[in-house]
C-alpha positions as a Markdown table, in Angstrom:
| # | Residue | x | y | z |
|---|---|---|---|---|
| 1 | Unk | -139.5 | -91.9 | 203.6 |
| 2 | Unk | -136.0 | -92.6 | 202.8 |
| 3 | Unk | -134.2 | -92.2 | 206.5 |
| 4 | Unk | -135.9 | -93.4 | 209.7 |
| 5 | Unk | -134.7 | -94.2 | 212.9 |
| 6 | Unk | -137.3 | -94.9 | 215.7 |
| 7 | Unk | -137.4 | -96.1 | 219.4 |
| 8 | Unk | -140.3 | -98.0 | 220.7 |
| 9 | Unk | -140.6 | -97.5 | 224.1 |
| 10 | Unk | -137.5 | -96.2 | 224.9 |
| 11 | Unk | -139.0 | -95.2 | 228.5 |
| 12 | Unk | -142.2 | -95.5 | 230.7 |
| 13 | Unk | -143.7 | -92.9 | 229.1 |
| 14 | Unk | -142.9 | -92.5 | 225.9 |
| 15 | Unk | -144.2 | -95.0 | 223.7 |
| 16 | Unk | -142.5 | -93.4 | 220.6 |
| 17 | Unk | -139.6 | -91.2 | 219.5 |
| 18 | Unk | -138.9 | -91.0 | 215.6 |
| 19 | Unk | -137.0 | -88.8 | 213.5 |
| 20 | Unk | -137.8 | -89.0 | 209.5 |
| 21 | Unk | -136.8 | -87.5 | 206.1 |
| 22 | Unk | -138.9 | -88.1 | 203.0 |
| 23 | Unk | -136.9 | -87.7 | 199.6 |
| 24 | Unk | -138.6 | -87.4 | 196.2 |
| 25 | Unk | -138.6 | -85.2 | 193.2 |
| 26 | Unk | -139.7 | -81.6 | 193.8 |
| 27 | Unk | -142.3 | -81.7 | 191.1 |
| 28 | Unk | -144.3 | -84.0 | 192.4 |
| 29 | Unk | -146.8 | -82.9 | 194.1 |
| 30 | Unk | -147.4 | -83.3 | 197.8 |
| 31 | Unk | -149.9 | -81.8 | 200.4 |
| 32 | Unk | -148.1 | -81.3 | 204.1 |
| 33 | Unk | -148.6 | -82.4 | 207.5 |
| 34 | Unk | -152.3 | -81.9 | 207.8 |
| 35 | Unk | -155.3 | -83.9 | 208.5 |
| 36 | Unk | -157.6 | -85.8 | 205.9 |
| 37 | Unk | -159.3 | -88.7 | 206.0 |
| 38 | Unk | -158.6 | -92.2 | 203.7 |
| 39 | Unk | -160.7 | -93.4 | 201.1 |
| 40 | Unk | -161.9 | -95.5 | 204.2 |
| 41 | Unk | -163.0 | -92.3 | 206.1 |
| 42 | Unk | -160.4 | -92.6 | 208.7 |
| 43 | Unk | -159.0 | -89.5 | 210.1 |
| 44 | Unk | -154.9 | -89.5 | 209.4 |
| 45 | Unk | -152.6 | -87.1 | 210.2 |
| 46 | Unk | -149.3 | -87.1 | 208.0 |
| 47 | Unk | -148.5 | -85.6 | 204.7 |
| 48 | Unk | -149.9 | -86.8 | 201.3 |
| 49 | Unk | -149.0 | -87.8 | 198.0 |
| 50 | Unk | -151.0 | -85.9 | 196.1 |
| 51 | Unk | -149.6 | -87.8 | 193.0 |
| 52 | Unk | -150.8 | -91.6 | 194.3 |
| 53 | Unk | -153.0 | -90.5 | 197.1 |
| 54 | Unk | -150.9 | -92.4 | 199.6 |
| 55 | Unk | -148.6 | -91.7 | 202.4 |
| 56 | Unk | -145.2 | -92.5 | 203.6 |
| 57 | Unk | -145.7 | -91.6 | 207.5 |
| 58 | Unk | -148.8 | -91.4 | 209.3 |
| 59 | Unk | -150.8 | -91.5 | 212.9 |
| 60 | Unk | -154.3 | -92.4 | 212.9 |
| 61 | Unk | -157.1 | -91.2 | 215.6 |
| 62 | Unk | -157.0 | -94.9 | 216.9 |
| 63 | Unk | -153.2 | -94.3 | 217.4 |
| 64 | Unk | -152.3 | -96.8 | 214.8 |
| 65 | Unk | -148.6 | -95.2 | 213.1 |
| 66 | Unk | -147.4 | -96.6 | 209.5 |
| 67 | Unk | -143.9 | -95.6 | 208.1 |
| 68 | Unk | -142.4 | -96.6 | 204.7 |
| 69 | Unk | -139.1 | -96.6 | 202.6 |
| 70 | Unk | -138.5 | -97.7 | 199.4 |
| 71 | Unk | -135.9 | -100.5 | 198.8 |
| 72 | Unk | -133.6 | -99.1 | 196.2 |
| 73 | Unk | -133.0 | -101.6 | 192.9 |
| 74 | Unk | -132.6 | -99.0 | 189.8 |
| 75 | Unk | -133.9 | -100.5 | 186.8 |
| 76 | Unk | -136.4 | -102.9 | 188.5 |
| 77 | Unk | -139.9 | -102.4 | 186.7 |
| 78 | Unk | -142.3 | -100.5 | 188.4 |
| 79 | Unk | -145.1 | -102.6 | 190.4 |
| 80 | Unk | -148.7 | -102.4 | 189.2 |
| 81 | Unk | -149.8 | -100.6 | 192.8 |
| 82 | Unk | -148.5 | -97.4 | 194.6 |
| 83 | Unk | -146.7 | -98.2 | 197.6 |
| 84 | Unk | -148.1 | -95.6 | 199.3 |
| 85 | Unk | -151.4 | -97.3 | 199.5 |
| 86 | Unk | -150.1 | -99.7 | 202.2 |
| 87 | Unk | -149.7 | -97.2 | 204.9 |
| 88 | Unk | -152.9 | -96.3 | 204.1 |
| 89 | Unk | -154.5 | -99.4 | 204.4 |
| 90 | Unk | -152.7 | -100.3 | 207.6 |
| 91 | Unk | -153.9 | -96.4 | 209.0 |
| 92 | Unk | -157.8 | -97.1 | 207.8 |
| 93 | Unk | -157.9 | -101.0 | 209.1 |
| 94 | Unk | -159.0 | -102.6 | 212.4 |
| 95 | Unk | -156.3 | -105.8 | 211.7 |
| 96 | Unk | -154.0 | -107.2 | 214.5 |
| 97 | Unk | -150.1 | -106.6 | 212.1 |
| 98 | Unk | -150.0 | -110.3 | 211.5 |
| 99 | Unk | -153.5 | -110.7 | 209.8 |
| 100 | Unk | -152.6 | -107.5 | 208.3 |
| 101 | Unk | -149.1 | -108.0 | 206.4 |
| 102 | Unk | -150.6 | -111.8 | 205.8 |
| 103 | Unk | -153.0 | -110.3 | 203.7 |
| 104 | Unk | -151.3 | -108.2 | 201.4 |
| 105 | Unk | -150.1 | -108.7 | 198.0 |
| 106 | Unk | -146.3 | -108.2 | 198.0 |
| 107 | Unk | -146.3 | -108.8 | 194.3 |
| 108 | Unk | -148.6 | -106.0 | 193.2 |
| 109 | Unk | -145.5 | -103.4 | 194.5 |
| 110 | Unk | -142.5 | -102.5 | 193.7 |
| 111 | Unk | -139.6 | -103.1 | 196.5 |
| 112 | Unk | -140.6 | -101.8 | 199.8 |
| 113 | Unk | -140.0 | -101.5 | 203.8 |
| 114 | Unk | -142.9 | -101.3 | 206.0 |
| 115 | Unk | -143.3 | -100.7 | 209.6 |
| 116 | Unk | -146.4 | -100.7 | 211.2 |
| 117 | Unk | -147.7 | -100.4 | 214.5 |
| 118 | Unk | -150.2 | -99.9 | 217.3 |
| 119 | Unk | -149.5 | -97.4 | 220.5 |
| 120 | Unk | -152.8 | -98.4 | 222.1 |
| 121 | Unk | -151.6 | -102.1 | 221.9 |
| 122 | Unk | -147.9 | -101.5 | 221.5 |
| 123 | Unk | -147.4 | -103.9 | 218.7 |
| 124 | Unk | -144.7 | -103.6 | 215.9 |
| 125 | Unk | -143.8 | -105.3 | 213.1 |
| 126 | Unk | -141.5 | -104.6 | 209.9 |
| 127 | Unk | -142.0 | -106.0 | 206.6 |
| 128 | Unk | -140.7 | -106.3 | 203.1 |
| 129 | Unk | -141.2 | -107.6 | 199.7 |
| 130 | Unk | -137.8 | -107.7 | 198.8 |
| 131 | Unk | -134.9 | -110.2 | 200.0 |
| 132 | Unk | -131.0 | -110.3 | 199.6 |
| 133 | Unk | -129.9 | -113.3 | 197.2 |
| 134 | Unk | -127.2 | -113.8 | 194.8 |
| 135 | Unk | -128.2 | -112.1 | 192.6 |
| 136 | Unk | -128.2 | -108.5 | 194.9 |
| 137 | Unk | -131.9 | -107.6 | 196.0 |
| 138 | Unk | -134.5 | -109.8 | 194.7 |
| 139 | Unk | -138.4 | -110.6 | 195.4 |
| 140 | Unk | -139.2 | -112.6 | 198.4 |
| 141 | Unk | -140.8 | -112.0 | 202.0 |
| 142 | Unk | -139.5 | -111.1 | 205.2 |
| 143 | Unk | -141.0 | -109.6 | 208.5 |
| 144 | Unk | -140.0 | -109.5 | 212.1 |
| 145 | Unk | -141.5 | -107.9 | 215.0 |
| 146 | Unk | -140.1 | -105.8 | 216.9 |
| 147 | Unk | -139.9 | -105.1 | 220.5 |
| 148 | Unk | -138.8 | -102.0 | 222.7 |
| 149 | Unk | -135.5 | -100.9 | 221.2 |
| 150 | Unk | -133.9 | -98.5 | 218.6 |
| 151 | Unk | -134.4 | -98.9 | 215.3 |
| 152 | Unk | -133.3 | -97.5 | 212.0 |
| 153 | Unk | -134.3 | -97.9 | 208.1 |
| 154 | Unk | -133.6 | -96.1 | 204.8 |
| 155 | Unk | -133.4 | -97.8 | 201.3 |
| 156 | Unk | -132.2 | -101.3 | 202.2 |
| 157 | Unk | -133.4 | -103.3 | 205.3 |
| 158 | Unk | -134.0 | -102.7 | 208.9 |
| 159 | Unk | -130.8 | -101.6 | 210.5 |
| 160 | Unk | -128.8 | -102.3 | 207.6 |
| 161 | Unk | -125.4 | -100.5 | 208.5 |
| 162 | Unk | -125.7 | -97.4 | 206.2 |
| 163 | Unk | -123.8 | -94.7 | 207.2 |
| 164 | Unk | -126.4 | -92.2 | 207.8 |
| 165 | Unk | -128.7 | -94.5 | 208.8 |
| 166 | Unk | -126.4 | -95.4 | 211.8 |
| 167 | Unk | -125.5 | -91.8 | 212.4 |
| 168 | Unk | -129.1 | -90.7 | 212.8 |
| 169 | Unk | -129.9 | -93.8 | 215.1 |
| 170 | Unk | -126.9 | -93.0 | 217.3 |
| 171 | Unk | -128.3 | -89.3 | 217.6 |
| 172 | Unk | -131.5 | -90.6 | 218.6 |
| 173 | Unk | -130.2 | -92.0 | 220.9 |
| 174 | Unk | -128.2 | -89.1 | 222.6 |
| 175 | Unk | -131.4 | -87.5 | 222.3 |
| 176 | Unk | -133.1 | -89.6 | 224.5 |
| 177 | Unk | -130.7 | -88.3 | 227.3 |
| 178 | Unk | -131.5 | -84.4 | 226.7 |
| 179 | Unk | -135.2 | -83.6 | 226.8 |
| 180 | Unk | -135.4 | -80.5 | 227.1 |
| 181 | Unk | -132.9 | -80.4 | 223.7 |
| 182 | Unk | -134.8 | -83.2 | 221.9 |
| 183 | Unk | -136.3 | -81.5 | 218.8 |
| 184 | Unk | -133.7 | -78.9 | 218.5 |
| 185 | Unk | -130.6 | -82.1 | 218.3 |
| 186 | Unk | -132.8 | -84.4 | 216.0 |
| 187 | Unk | -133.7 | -81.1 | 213.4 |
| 188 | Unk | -130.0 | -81.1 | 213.7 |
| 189 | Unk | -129.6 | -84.5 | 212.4 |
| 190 | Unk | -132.3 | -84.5 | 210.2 |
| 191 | Unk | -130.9 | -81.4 | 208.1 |
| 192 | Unk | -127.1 | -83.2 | 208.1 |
| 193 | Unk | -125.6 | -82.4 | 204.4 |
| 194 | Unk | -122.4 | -84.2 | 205.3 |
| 195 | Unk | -121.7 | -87.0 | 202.7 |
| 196 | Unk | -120.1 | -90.4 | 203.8 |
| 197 | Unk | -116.6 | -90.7 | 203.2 |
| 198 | Unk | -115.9 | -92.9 | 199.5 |
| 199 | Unk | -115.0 | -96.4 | 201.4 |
| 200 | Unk | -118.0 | -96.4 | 203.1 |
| 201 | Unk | -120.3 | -95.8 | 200.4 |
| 202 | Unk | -122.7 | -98.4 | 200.0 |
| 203 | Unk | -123.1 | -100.2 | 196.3 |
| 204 | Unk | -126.7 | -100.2 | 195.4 |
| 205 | Unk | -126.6 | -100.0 | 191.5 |
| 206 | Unk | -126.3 | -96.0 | 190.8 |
| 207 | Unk | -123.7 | -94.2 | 190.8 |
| 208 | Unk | -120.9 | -93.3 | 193.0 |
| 209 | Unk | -121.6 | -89.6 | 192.4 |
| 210 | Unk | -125.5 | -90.7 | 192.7 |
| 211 | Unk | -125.0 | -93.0 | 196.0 |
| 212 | Unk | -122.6 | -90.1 | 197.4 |
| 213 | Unk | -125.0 | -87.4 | 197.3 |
| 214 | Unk | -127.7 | -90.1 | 199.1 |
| 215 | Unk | -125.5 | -90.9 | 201.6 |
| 216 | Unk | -126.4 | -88.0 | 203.7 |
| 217 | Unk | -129.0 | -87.6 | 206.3 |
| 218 | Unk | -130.4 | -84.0 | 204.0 |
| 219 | Unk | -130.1 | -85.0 | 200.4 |
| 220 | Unk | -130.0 | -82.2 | 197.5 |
| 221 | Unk | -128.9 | -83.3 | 194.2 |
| 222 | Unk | -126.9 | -80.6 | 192.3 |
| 223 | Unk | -129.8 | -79.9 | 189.9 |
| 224 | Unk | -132.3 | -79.6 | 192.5 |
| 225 | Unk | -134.5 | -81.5 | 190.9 |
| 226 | Unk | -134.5 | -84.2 | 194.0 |
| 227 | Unk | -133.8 | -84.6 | 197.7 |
| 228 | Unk | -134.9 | -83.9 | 200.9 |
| 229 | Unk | -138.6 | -82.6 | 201.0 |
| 230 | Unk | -140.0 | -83.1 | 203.9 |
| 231 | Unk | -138.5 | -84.1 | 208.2 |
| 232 | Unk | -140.5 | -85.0 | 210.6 |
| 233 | Unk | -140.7 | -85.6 | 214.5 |
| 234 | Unk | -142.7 | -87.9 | 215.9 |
| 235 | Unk | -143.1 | -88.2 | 219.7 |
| 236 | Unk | -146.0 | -90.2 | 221.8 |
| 237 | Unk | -146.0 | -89.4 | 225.6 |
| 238 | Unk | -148.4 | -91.1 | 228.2 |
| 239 | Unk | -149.7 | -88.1 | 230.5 |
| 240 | Unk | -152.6 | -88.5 | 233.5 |
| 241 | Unk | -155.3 | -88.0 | 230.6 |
| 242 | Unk | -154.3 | -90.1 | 228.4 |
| 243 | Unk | -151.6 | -91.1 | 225.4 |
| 244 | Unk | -150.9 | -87.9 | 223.2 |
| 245 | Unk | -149.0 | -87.8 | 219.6 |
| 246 | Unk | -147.3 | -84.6 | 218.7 |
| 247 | Unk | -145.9 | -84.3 | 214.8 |
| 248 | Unk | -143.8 | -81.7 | 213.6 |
| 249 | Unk | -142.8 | -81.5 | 210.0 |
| 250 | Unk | -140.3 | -78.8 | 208.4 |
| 251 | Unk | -140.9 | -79.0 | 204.9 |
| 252 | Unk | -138.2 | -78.0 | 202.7 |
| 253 | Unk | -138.7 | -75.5 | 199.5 |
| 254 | Unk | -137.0 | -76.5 | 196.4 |
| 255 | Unk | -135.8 | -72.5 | 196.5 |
| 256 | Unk | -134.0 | -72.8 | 200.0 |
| 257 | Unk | -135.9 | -72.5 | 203.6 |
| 258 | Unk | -138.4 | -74.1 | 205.1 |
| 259 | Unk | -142.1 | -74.1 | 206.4 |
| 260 | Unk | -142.9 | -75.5 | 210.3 |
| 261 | Unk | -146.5 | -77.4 | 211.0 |
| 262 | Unk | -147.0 | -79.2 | 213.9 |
| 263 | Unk | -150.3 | -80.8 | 215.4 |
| 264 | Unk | -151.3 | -83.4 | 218.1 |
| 265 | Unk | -153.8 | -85.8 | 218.2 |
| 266 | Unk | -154.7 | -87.8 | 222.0 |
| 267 | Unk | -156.9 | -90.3 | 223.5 |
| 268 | Unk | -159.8 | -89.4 | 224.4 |
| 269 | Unk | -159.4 | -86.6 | 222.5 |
| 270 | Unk | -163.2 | -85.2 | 221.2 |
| 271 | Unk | -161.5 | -83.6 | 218.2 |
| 272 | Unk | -160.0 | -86.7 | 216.7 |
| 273 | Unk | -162.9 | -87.4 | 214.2 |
């Protein structure tokens, strides 16, 4: 993912609320919101890298969720692992988050968020590999956990001002107070194409033409070659039988327009297996 924002328990029965979009190159291949199963056999549903074989948001059937953004250094030298293994592992795994980000090798990848969490348990916890020194952005570790609240994360750290990272939290937010319009305001976020203004462009080592065309919520780069492939909705809801997940993705077509799934899993749910 490159733009999050997310609120954890932002009432009695909603454990969840999150509003995502996933930028990468258009050639690479990617499966859509479906479910498969981990080289661990556990059942996920999210999309796929079909490239790495990992994931950058998904919901397991034991209601474990996993999100991830890259932390962006250009010219840093690629880590030996894909990133998009650490969802996976956190998906597939029986850990308690501490014991799990303990064990991981923040070396092996290159610069990273993760957020991963439990909606059985309702335990959250952020992490990354990458640290802000003197230098800019630089290896080191960092992780918090995270209580009920609103959250937001693209390519630098948890709640780091950007501007569309703020904008997209805020309307989450205002979302929260319209049920009934939820899905239709955050698509409406999600497929924003308005860049910041110049002086508040943040400085992350590309270009100003390059950071200005990332700055917005939907990214297209003027060759099409890169931006916004995939949004997605998120929503966990506690009803009389139980917790249920619903995901919605749109995924966008590198020719213009889009292609709606959407699928639900729920405890006890005999079809999550």
């Amino acid at each position: 993912m490159c733009l999050i924002a997310l609120a954890i328990a932002p009432s009695a029965g909603c454990p969840l609320l999150l509003a995502a979009n996933r930028d990468e190159f258009f050639q690479r291949p990617t499966q859509p919101l479906s479910r498969w199963h981990t080289p661990s056999g556990a059942l996920v549903l999210g999309g796929r890298d079909l490239q790495a074989g990992g994931t950058w948001l998904g919901l397991s059937a034991q209601g474990r969720v996993a999100m991830l953004t890259n932390v962006r250094e250009p010219g840093s030298l690629a880590g030996p692992r894909s990133r998009g293994d650490l969802p996976l592992a956190w998906l597939g795994g029986q850990q308690a988050p501490e014991a799990f980000l303990a064990g991981l090798e923040p070396q092996a990848y290159s610069g990273f968020n993760l957020v991963v969490g439990d909606l059985q348990s309702g335990r959250w916890y952020w992490a990354s590999n990458r640290q802000t020194s003197a230098e800019g952005i630089s290896p080191g570790w960092q992780q918090r956990a995270l209580g009920p609240g609103l959250y937001g994360l693209s390519n630098a750290f948890l709640d780091t001002p950007w501007p569309k990272t703020e904008q997209l939290k805020s309307r989450l937010k205002a979302a929260l107070t319209h049920p009934g319009e939820q899905a239709e305001l955050l698509w409406s976020a999600l497929a924003d194409a308005s860049p910041a203004p110049p002086e508040a462009l943040p400085n992350t080592g590309v270009s100003a033409e390059a950071e200005r065309h990332l700055s917005s919520a939907w990214v297209r780069f003027p060759d099409g070659r890169y931006g916004t492939r995939a949004s997605t909705l998120m929503e966990a809801s506690l009803t009389p039988q139980g917790l249920s997940v619903r995901m919605q993705e749109k995924t966008w077509l590198p020719e213009g327009g889009q292609a709606l799934r959407e699928d639900t899993l729920a405890w006890p749910d005999s079809t999550a297996a």
